[in-house]
MIBA-604761 format. One record per residue (C-alpha): residue in one letter; z, y, x. Coordinates in steps of 0.05 Angstrom, whole numbers, padded with zeros to 5 digits. Layout:
NODE  res      pz      py      px
NODE    a       Z       Y       X
...
# end
This chain:
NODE  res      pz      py      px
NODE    x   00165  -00149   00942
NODE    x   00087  -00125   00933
NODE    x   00058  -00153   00875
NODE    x  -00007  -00196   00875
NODE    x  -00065  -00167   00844
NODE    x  -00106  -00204   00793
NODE    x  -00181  -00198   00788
NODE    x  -00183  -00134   00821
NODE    x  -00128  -00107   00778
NODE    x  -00051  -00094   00789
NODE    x  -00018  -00140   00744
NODE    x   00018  -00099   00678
NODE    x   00092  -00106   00669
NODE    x   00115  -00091   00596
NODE    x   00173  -00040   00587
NODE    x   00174  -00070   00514
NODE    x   00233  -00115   00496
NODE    x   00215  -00191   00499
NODE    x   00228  -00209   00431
NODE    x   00159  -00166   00412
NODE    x   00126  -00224   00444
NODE    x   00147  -00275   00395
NODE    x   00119  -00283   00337
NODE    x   00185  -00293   00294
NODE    x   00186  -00217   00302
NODE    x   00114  -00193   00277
NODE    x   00124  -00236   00216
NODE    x   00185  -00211   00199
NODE    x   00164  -00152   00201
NODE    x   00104  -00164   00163
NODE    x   00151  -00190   00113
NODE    x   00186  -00125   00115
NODE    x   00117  -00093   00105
NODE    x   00100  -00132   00040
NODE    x   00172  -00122   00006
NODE    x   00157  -00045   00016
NODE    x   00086  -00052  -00021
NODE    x   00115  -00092  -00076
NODE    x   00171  -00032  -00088
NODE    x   00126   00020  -00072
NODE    x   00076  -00008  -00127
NODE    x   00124  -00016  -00176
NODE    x   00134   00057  -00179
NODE    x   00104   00124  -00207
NODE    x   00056   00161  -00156
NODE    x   00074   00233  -00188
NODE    x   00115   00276  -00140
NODE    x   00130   00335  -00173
NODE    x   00099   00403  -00150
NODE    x   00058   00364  -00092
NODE    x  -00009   00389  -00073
NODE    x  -00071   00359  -00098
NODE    x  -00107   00331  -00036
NODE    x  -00176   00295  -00062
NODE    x  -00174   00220  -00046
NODE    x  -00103   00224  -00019
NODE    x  -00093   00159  -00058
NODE    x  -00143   00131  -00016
NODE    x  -00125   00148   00041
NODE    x  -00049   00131   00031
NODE    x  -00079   00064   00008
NODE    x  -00107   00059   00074
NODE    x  -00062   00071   00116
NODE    x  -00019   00035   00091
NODE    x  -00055  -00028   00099
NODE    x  -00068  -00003   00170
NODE    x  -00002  -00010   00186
NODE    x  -00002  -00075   00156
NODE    x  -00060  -00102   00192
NODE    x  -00041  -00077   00262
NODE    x   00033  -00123   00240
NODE    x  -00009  -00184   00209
NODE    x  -00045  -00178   00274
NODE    x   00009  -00180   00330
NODE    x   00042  -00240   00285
NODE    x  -00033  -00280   00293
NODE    x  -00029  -00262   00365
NODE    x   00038  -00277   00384
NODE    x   00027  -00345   00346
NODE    x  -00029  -00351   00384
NODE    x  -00052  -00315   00440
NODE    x  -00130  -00341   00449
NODE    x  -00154  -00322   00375
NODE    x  -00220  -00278   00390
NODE    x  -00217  -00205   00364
NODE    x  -00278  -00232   00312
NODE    x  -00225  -00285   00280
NODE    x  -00167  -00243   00284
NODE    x  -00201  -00184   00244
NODE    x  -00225  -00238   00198
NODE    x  -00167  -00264   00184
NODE    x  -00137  -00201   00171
NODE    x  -00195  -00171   00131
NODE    x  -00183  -00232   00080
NODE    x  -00107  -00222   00084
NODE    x  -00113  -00153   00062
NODE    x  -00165  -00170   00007
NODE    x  -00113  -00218  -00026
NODE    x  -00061  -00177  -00015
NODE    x  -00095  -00109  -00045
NODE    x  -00118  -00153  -00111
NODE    x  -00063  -00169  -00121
NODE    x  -00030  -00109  -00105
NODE    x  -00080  -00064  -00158
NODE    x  -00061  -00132  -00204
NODE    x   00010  -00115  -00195
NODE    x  -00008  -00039  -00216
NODE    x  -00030  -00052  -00285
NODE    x   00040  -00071  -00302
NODE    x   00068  -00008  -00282
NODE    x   00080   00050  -00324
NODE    x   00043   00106  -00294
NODE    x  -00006   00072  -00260
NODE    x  -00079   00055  -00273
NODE    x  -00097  -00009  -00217
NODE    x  -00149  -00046  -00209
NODE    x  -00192   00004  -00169
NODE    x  -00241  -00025  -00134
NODE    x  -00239   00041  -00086
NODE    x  -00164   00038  -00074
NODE    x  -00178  -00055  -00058
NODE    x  -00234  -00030  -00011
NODE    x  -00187   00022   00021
NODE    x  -00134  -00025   00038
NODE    x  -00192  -00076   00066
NODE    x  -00212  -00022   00118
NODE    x  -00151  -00005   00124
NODE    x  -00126  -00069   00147
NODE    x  -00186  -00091   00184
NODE    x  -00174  -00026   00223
NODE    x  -00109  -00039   00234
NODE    x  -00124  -00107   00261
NODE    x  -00177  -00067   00308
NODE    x  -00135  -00021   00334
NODE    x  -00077  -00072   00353
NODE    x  -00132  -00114   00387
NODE    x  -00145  -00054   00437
NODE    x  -00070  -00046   00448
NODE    x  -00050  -00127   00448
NODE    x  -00039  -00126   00523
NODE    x   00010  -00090   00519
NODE    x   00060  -00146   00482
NODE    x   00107  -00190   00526
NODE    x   00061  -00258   00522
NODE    x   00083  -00299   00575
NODE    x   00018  -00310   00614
NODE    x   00030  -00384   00602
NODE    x   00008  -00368   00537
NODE    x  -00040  -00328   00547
NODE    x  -00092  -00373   00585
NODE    x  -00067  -00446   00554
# end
């Protein structure tokens, strides 16, 4: 059976599983995501014998929170499919601001580490807003029954 073509374009069929559409899914994993920071904070950042790489902190920091943004993102979407790509990266830009504060809060409590660097909090803002970017380029790709999609 031929297919109908929407607005000039062949209509995409997702090869991802259905669940990846809900958004049950992105906030469990998101939940996942901020269990991770917590242990991963509550650690020492020494690895023995490593290379020095300048700002690798930083850049660990963000992308880190990339990943987490690009997962806050597809939980916003799936919850609701019509958010524009200017309140979703809002959204996520604030999330990740809370989240980092408290994250470099969390740090000062933790033998070995300094926290609250306002270069590491402004790291895991880009990061996350870049996540939230990125994932708005790729959110056509999720399962979103097109019900949802257009209301």
């Amino acid at each position: 059976m031929a297919r109908r073509a929407v607005g000039g374009r062949e209509p995409q069929v997702s090869a991802l599983p259905a669940r990846l559409g809900t958004a049950r899914f992105w906030l469990a994993a998101y939940a996942v995501w901020l269990v991770t920071l917590w242990f991963l904070s509550s650690g020492s950042t020494t690895v023995p014998n490593a290379p020095q790489i300048p700002f690798m902190d930083k850049i660990a920091h963000f992308g880190y929170f990339f990943g987490g943004g690009g997962l806050l993102s597809a939980a916003l979407f799936t919850g609701n499919p019509r958010f524009s790509k200017r309140r979703l990266v809002l959204m996520v830009a604030i999330a990740a601001a809370v989240i980092g504060c408290l994250d470099e809060y969390h740090q000062t409590f933790t033998p070995g580490r300094s926290g609250n660097d306002p270069w590491d909090w402004l790291a895991d803002v880009l990061g996350g807003s870049a996540g939230a970017f990125v994932f708005h380029r790729l959110r056509h790709r999720l399962p979103i029954p097109e019900s949802r999609r257009t209301g």
